[in-house]
C-alpha positions in Angstrom: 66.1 10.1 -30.9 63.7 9.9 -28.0 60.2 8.1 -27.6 58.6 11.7 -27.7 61.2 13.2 -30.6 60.9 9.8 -32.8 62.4 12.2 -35.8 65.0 13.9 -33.5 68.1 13.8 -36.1 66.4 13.7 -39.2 65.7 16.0 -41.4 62.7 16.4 -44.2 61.9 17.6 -47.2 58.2 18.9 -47.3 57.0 20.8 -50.8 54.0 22.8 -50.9 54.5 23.8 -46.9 53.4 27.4 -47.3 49.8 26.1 -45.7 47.3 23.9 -45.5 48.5 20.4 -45.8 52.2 21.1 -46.1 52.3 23.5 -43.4 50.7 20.7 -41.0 53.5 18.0 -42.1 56.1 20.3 -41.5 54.8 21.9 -38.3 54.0 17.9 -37.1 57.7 16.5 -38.5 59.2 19.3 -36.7 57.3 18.6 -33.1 58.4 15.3 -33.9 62.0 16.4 -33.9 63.2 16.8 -37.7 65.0 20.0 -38.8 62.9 21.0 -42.0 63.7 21.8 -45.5 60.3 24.0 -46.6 59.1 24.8 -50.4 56.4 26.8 -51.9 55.7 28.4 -55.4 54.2 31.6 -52.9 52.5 33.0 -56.2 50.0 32.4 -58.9 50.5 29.1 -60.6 48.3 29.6 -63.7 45.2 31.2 -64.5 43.3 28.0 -64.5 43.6 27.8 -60.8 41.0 29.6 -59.9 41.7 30.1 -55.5 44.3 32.0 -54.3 47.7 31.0 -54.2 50.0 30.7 -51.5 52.3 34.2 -50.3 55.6 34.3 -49.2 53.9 35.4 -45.9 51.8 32.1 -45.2 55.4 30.4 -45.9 57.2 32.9 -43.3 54.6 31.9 -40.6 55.2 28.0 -41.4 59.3 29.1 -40.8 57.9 30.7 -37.6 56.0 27.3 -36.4 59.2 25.2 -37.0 61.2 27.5 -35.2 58.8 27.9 -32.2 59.2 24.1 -31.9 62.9 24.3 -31.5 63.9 22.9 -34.7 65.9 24.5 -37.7 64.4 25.6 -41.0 65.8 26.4 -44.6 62.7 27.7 -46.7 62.8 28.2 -50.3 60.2 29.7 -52.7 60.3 27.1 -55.3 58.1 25.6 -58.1 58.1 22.3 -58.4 57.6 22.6 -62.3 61.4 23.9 -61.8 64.1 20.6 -62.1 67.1 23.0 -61.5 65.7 25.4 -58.6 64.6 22.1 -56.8 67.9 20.3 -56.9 69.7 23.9 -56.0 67.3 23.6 -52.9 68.1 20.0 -52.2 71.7 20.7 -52.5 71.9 24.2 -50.1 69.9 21.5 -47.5 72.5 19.1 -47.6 75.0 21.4 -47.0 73.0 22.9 -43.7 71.9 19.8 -42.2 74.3 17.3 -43.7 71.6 14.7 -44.2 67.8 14.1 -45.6 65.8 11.1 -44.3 62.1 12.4 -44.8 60.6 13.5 -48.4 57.1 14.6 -48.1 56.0 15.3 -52.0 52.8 17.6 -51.4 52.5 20.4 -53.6 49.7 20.1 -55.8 47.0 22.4 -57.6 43.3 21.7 -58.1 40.5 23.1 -60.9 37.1 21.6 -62.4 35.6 21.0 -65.5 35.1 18.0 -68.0 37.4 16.2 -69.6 36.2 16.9 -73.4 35.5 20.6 -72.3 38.1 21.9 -70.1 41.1 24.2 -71.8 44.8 23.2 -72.6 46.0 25.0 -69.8 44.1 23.2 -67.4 45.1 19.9 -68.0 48.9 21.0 -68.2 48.8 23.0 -65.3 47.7 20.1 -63.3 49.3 17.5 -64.6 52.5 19.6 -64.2 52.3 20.4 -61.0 50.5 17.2 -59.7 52.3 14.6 -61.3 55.5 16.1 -63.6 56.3 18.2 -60.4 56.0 15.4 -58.3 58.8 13.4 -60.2 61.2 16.4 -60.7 60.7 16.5 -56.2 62.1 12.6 -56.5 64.7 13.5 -59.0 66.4 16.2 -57.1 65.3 14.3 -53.6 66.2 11.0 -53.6 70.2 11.1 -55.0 70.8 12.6 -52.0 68.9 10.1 -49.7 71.1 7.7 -51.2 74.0 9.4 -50.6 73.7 10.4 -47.4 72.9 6.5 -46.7 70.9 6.4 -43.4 67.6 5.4 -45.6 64.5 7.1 -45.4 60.8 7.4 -45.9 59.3 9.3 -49.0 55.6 9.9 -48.6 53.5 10.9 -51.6 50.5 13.1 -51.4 48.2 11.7 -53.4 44.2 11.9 -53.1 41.7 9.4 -53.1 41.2 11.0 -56.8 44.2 8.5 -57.1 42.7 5.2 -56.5 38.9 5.7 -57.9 36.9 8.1 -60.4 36.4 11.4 -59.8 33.9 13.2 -63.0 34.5 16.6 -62.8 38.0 16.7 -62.3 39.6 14.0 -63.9 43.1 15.7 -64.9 43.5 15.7 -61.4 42.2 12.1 -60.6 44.8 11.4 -63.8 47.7 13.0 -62.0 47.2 11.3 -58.3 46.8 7.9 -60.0 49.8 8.3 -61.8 51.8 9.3 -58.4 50.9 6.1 -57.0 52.7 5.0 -60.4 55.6 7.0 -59.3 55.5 5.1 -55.4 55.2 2.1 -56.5 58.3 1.7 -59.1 59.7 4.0 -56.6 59.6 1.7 -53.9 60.9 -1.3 -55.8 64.2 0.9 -56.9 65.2 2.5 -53.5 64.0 -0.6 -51.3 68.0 -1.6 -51.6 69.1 1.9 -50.0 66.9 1.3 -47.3 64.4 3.9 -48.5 60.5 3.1 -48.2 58.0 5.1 -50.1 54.1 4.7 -49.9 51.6 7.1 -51.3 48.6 8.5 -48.7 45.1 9.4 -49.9 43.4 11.7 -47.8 39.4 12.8 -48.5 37.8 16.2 -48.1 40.8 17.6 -46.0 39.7 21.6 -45.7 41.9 23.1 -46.9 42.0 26.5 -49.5 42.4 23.7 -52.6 38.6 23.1 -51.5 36.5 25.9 -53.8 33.1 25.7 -52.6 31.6 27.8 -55.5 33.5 25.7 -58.1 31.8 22.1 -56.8 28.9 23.8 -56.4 28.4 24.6 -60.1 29.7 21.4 -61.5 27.6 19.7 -59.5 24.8 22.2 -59.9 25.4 21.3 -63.8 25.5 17.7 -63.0 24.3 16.3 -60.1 24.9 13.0 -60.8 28.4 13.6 -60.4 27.5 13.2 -56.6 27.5 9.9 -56.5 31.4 9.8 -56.6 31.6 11.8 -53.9 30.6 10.1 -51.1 29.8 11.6 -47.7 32.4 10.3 -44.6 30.1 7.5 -43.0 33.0 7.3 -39.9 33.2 10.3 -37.3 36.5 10.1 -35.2 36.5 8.6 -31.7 35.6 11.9 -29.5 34.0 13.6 -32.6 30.4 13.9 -33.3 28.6 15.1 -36.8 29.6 18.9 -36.4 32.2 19.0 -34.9 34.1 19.7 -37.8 32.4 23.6 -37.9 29.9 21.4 -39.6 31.9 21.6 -42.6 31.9 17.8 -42.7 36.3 18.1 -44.0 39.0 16.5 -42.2 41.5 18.9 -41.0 45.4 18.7 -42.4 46.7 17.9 -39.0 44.4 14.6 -39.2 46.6 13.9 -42.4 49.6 15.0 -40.4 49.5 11.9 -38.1 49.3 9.6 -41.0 52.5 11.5 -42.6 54.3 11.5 -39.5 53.6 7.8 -38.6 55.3 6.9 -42.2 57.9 9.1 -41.5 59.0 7.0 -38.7 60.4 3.9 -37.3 57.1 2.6 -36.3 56.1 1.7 -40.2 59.5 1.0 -40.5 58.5 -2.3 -42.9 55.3 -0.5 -45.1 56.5 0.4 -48.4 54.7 0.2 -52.0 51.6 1.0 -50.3 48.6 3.2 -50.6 46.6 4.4 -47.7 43.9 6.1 -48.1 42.5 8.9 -45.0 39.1 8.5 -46.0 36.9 7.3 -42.9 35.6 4.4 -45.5 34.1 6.8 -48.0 36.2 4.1 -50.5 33.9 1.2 -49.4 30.9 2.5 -50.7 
């Protein structure tokens, strides 16, 4: 490990990597010098989901970045809703790399409508993938943390869905509070193997999970659904308003840092907590 490859060594876990957010951990934990183990469903989730879903060839160009930073790469198409395929992953990593430090539990699925209105299928899609997948990615992650015994950092993607109200899409505010549910208890039980785990909330990341069309409807239909959805008062030092192709979204590589920083030595005594990536949006 150097002071420029903090991760040199180590290897992680990162689910949902096919793009967007996952794609930027892994592509960040691999400049940062960890060999990667890289899943993706790479096909339609559910009909509920209304964006397209990640391909097999948005995953092969995430294998591509890894590689082009010099690291190693096992990449898997997996659903998370899948206990056994997840564990057969886990287990085909261990044997490559001999080790897994870094869990990065990521994958995650988005859709709108009310509460009282909304189908079956949409609440169990989400809560599924978003919450039951995120526990199956513990169970068939962190035995082998243990085992391999150098301790470790598991960070969990929540939202900031997770720590306040969101009308509109509240079986996916319901999942991402209950992953910081799964950090927290999480974080108490591993803390003896030297494993910390904390739960990250970004805001407005761009990212193909954000449907223009969709929020514009619901909020079309209900506009006083606004008011939980702050604009970002905070522009980043060396940013001004519009910067951002005036989309006004944070960028997955601005969640990267945060994911990276976890991953490492330098938060090497955070654990049980929840940051959230919001420029202040959760102080309003």
């Amino acid at each position: 490990m150097t002071a420029s490859k903090p991760l040199e060594g180590r290897v992680a876990l990162v689910t949902g990597a096919a793009r967007g957010q996952g794609r930027a951990h892994a592509l960040r934990l691999a400049d940062d010098g960890a060999d990667i183990i890289a899943t993706d469903i790479c096909g339609p989730v559910s009909d509920s989901v209304t964006y397209p879903s990640a391909t097999s060839a948005e995953l092969a160009e995430t294998v591509r970045g890894v590689e082009a930073s010099g690291r190693k790469i096992l990449a898997r198409e997996v659903d998370v809703r899948d206990l056994a395929a997840q564990q057969q992953t886990v287990a085909e990593g261990i044997e490559r790399f001999g080790r897994l430090d870094v869990l990065v539990v990521n994958a995650g699925v988005l859709s709108w409508g009310r509460l009282f209105e909304m189908s079956e299928e949409q609440w169990d899609t989400v809560i599924e993938v978003n919450l039951s997948g995120a526990w199956k990615t513990v169970r068939a992650a962190v035995p082998a943390m243990i085992e391999a015994g150098n301790g470790g950092s598991i960070i969990m993607v929540s939202s900031v869905a997770g720590l306040k109200a969101t009308p509109g899409n509240g079986h996916y505010s319901a999942a991402k509070h209950g992953m910081v549910g799964i950090a927290n208890a999480l974080a108490l039980e591993v803390g003896e193997f030297g494993i910390r785990v904390n739960s990250i909330h970004p805001y407005s990341i761009d990212t193909p999970m954000i449907e223009r069309d969709a929020m514009t409807e619901i909020f079309t239909k209900h506009p006083n659904y606004l008011h939980s959805f702050a604009p970002m008062p905070l522009q980043p030092p060396g940013r001004l308003a519009g910067d951002m192709a005036d989309t006004g979204f944070m960028t997955p590589e601005d969640v990267a840092d945060v994911v990276a920083w976890l991953a490492g030595d330098g938060s090497k005594y955070i654990s049980g907590s929840q940051l959230a990536i919001d420029r202040g949006v959760l102080k309003y």
